[in-house]
SEVOMI-846111 format. One record per residue (C-alpha): x, y, z. Coordinates in nm, 2 decimals, padded with zeros to 4 digits. Example, Ala and Ser with C-alpha at 12.3 -4.5 7.8 and 13.67 -1.06 7.14 Angstrom:
2
01.23; -00.45; 00.78
01.37; -00.11; 00.71
END
This chain:
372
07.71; 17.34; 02.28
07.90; 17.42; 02.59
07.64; 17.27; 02.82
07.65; 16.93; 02.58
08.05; 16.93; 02.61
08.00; 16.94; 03.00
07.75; 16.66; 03.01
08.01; 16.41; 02.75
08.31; 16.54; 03.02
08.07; 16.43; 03.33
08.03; 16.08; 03.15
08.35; 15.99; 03.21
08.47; 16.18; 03.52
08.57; 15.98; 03.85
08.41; 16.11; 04.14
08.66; 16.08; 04.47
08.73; 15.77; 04.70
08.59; 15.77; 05.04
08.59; 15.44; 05.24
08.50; 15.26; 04.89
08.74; 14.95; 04.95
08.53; 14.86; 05.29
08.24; 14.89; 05.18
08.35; 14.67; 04.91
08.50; 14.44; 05.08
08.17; 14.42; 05.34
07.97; 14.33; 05.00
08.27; 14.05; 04.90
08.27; 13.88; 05.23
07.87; 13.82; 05.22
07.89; 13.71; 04.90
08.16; 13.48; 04.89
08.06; 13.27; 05.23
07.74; 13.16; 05.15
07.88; 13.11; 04.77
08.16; 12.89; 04.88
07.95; 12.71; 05.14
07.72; 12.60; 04.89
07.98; 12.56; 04.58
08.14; 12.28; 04.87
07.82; 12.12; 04.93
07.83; 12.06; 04.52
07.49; 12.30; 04.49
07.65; 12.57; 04.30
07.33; 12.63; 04.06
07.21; 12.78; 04.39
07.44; 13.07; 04.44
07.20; 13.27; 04.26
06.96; 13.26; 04.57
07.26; 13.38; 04.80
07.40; 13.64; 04.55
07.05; 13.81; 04.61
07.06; 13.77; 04.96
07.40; 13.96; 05.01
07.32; 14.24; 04.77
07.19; 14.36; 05.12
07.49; 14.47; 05.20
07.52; 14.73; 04.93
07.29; 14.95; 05.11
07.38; 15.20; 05.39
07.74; 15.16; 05.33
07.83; 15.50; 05.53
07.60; 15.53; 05.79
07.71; 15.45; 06.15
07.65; 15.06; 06.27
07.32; 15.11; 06.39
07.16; 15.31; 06.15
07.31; 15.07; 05.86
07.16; 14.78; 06.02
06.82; 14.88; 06.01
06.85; 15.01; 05.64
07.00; 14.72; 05.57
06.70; 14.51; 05.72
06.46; 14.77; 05.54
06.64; 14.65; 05.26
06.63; 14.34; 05.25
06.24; 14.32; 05.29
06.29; 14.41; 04.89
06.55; 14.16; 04.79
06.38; 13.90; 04.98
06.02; 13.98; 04.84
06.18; 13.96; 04.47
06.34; 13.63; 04.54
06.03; 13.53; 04.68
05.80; 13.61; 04.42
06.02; 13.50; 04.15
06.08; 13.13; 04.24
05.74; 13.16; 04.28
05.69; 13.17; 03.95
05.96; 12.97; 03.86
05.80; 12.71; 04.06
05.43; 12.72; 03.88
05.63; 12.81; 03.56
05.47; 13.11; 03.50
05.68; 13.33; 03.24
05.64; 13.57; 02.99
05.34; 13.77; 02.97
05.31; 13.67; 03.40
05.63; 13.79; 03.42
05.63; 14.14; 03.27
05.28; 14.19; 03.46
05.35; 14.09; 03.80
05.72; 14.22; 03.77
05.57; 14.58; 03.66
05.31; 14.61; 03.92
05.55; 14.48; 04.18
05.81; 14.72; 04.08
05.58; 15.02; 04.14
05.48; 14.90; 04.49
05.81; 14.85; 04.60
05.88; 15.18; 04.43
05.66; 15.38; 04.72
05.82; 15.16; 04.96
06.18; 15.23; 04.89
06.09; 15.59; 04.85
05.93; 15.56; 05.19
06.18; 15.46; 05.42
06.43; 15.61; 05.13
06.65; 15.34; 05.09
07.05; 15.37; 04.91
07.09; 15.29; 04.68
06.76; 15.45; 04.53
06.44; 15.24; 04.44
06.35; 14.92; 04.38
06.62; 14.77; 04.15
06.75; 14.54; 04.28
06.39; 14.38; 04.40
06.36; 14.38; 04.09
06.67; 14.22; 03.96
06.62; 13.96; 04.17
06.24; 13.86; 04.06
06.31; 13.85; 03.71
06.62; 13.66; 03.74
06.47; 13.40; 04.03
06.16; 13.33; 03.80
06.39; 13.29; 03.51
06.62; 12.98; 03.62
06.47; 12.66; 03.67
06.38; 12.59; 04.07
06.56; 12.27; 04.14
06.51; 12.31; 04.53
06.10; 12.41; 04.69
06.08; 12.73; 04.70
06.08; 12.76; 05.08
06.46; 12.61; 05.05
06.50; 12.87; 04.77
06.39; 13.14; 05.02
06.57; 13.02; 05.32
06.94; 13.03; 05.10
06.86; 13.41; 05.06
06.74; 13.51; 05.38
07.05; 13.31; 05.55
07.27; 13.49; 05.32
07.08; 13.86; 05.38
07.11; 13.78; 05.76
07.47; 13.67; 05.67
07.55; 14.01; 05.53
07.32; 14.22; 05.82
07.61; 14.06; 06.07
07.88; 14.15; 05.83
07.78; 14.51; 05.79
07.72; 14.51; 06.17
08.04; 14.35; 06.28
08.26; 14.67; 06.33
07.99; 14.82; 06.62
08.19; 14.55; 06.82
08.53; 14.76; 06.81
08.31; 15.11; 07.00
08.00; 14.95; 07.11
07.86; 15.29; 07.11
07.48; 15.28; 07.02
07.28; 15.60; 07.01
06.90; 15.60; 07.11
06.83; 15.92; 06.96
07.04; 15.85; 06.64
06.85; 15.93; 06.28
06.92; 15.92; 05.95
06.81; 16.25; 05.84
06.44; 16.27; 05.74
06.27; 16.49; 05.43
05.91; 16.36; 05.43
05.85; 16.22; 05.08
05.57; 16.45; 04.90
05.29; 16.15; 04.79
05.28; 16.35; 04.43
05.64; 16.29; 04.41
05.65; 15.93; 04.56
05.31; 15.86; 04.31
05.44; 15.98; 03.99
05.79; 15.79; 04.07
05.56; 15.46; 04.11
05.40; 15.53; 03.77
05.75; 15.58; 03.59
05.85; 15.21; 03.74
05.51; 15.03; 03.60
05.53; 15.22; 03.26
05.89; 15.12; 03.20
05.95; 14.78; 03.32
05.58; 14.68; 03.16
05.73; 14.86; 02.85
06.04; 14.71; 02.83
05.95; 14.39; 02.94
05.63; 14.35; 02.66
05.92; 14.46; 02.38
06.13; 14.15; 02.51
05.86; 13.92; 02.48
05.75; 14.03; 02.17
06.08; 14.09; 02.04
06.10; 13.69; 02.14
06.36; 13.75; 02.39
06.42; 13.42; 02.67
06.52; 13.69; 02.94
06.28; 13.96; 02.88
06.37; 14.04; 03.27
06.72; 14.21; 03.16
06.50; 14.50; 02.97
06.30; 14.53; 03.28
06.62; 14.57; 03.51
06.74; 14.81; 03.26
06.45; 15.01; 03.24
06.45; 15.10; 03.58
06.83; 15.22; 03.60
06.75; 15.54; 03.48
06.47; 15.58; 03.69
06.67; 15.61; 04.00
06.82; 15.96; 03.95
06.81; 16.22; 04.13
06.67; 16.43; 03.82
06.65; 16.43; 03.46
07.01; 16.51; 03.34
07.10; 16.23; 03.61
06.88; 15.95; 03.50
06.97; 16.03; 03.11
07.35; 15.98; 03.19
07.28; 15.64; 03.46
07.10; 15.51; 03.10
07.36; 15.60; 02.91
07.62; 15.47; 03.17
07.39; 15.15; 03.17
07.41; 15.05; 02.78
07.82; 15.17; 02.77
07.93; 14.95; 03.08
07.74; 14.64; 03.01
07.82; 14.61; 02.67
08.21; 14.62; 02.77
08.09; 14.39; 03.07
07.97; 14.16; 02.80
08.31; 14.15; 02.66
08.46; 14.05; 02.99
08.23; 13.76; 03.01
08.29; 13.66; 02.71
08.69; 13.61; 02.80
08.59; 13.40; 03.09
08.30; 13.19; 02.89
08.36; 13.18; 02.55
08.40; 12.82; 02.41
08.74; 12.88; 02.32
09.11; 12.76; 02.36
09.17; 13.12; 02.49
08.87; 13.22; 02.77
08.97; 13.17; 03.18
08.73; 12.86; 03.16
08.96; 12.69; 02.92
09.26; 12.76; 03.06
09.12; 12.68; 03.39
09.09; 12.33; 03.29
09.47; 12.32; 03.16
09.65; 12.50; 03.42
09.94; 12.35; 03.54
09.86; 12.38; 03.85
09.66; 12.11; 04.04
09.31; 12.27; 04.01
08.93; 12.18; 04.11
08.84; 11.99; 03.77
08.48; 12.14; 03.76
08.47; 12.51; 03.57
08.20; 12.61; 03.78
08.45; 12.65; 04.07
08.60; 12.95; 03.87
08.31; 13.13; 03.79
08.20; 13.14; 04.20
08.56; 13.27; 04.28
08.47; 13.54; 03.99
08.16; 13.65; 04.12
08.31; 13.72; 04.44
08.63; 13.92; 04.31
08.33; 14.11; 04.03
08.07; 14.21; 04.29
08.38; 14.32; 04.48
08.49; 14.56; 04.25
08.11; 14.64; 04.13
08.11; 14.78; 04.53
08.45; 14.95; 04.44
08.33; 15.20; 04.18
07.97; 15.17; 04.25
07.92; 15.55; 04.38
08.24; 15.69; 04.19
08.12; 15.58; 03.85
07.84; 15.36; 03.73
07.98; 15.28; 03.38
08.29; 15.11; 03.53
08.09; 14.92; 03.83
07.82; 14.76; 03.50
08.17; 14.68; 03.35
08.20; 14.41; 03.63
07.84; 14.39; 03.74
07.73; 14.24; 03.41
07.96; 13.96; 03.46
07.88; 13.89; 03.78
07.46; 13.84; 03.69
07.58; 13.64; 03.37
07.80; 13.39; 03.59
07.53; 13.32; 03.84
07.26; 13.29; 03.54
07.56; 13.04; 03.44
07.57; 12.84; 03.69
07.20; 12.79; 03.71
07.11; 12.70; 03.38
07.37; 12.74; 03.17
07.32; 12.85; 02.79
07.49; 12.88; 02.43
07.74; 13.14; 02.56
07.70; 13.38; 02.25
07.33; 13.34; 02.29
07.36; 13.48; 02.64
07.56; 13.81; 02.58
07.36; 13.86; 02.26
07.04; 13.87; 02.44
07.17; 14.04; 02.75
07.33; 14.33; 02.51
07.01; 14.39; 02.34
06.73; 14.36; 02.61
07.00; 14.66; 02.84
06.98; 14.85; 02.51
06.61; 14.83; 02.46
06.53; 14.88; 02.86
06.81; 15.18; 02.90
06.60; 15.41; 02.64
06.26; 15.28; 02.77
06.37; 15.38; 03.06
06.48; 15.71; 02.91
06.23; 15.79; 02.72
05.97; 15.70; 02.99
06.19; 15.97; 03.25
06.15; 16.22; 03.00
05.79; 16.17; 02.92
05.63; 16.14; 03.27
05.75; 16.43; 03.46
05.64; 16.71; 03.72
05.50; 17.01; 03.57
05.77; 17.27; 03.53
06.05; 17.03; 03.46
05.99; 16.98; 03.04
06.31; 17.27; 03.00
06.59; 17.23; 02.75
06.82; 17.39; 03.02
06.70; 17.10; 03.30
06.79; 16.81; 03.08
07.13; 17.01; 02.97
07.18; 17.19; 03.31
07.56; 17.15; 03.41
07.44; 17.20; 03.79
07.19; 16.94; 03.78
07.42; 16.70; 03.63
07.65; 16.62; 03.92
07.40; 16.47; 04.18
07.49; 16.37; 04.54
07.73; 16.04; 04.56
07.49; 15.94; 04.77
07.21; 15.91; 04.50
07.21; 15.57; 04.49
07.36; 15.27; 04.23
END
């Protein structure tokens, strides 16, 4: 009982500061240029594609200038190769059953490569993310346009996270990130996790009828990324708790009612830009920067505004029956977060299947560092 009252405490403990608010604010600015560049050119249905794009600059976010650029760029490779594959199914309007198979295979091989070149945040998901949500809107632009939007914002947010080598100028030729070769067992088994959850979570949203069955599959492979069981159990949990009050926050800025920001935005009193749309790209921005904000300190409080900020892009690419949208995007986290789960506790390393690992109170603090 002790070891289960530690484990409820850890859920809600805030893990220190350090540097948060720039890396944060690295994350805003590559969002919101390319964002506002497009919402001005009247495109804003493609903010999706740059969104994806500047999630590169979530990764590496304390390592010196020159080793952040090159994970970034690492990075990137899997943001770019999940936009790409996912308009390209959006294009030949291949969905459903195409989706959960390519999206499950796909997620496995880019599960070996992040493990590889071990990128932070952990794994694939955000690859990922950005396949299932890519193949999921309607392409109004060829897909090479589609792809060129994201790798202009990824390169967008390589110079952002770059920018502050100006102020030294000091570049290292022996300089590292420190290296603990991957075991293949390890890096294999971690593969098979990915393909058995996102399949399994994305087959119970088609089946379940779901129109987003990729939201399962993003969900699934949240708890995947921890550093060990305990870990993985508590990002699943932190998962289902955030983005259902996430939902809630959406639903004050999108609700079809006198009272949500979207509303009021239109009967401000205040000369404003007429079109709603306007509002929900200045929301992305200030939501992905405070997703940044308390992405390593506590995942629970980042989904609270990273749910929003997924919603609002889907939003302003194809936008839906507002309750219809955080219904399905509260039921297909639930149903991924324990596939997920229940996929981590199943397919482990010999050794591991111990009441005390998944209830360990040492276990259950990883690194900062262990990815979002």
């Amino acid at each position: 009982m002790k070891r289960v009252m530690e484990q409820v405490r850890a859920l809600h403990r805030l893990e220190p500061a350090s540097n948060d608010h720039l890396a944060a604010l690295r994350v805003a600015v590559s969002v919101a240029v390319p964002s506002l560049l497009l919402m001005a050119a009247g495109r804003a249905e493609l903010i999706i594609y740059a969104v994806f794009g500047a999630l590169t600059g979530m990764y590496g976010r304390n390592e010196p200038h020159q080793l952040r650029l090159r994970h970034q760029a690492r990075a990137a490779v899997v943001l770019l190769g999940g936009v790409a594959v996912g308009v390209f199914l959006s294009v030949n309007h291949l969905h459903s059953w195409w989706l959960v198979g390519v999206e499950a295979v796909l997620a496995g091989a880019a599960s070996v490569f992040a493990d590889r070149v071990r990128l932070r945040p952990n794994g694939p998901f955000f690859g990922i993310l950005a396949l299932g949500a890519c193949a999921s809107v309607p392409a109004s632009i060829p897909w090479y346009a589609a792809l060129l939007i994201a790798a202009a914002s990824a390169g967008f947010s390589l110079a952002v996270g770059f920018s502050g080598w100006f102020r030294h100028r000091a570049w290292q030729r022996s300089a590292a990130r420190s290296r603990q070769p991957a075991e293949p067992g390890a890096v294999l088994i971690h593969a098979v996790r990915y393909v058995l959850a996102v399949g399994a979570a994305g087959a119970a949203g088609v089946l379940g009828g779901s129109g987003h069955p990729h939201w399962a599959m993003a969900a699934a492979a949240v708890p995947l990324a921890g550093a060990d069981l305990p870990s993985s159990v508590r990002r699943g949990v932190h998962r289902i708790v955030g983005t259902f009050v996430g939902l809630v926050v959406t639903a004050v800025v999108i609700w079809p009612e006198p009272w949500s920001l979207a509303a009021l935005w239109t009967r401000w009193p205040v000369q404003l830009p007429d079109h709603p749309a306007v509002l929900l790209a200045l929301l992305v921005v200030l939501f992905q920067f405070t997703t940044e904000l308390f992405m390593t300190r506590h995942y629970g409080l980042a989904m609270v505004s990273f749910t929003p900020v997924m919603l609002l892009i889907s939003q302003l690419s194809a936008p839906i029956d507002p309750g219809v949208l955080i219904l399905e995007r509260g039921v297909e986290t639930l149903v991924g977060a324990l596939m997920g789960i229940t996929v981590v506790v199943a397919v482990r390393r010999s050794g591991s299947r111990t009441r005390t690992g998944l209830l360990g109170s040492t276990l259950f603090r990883p690194a900062r560092r262990a990815g979002h």
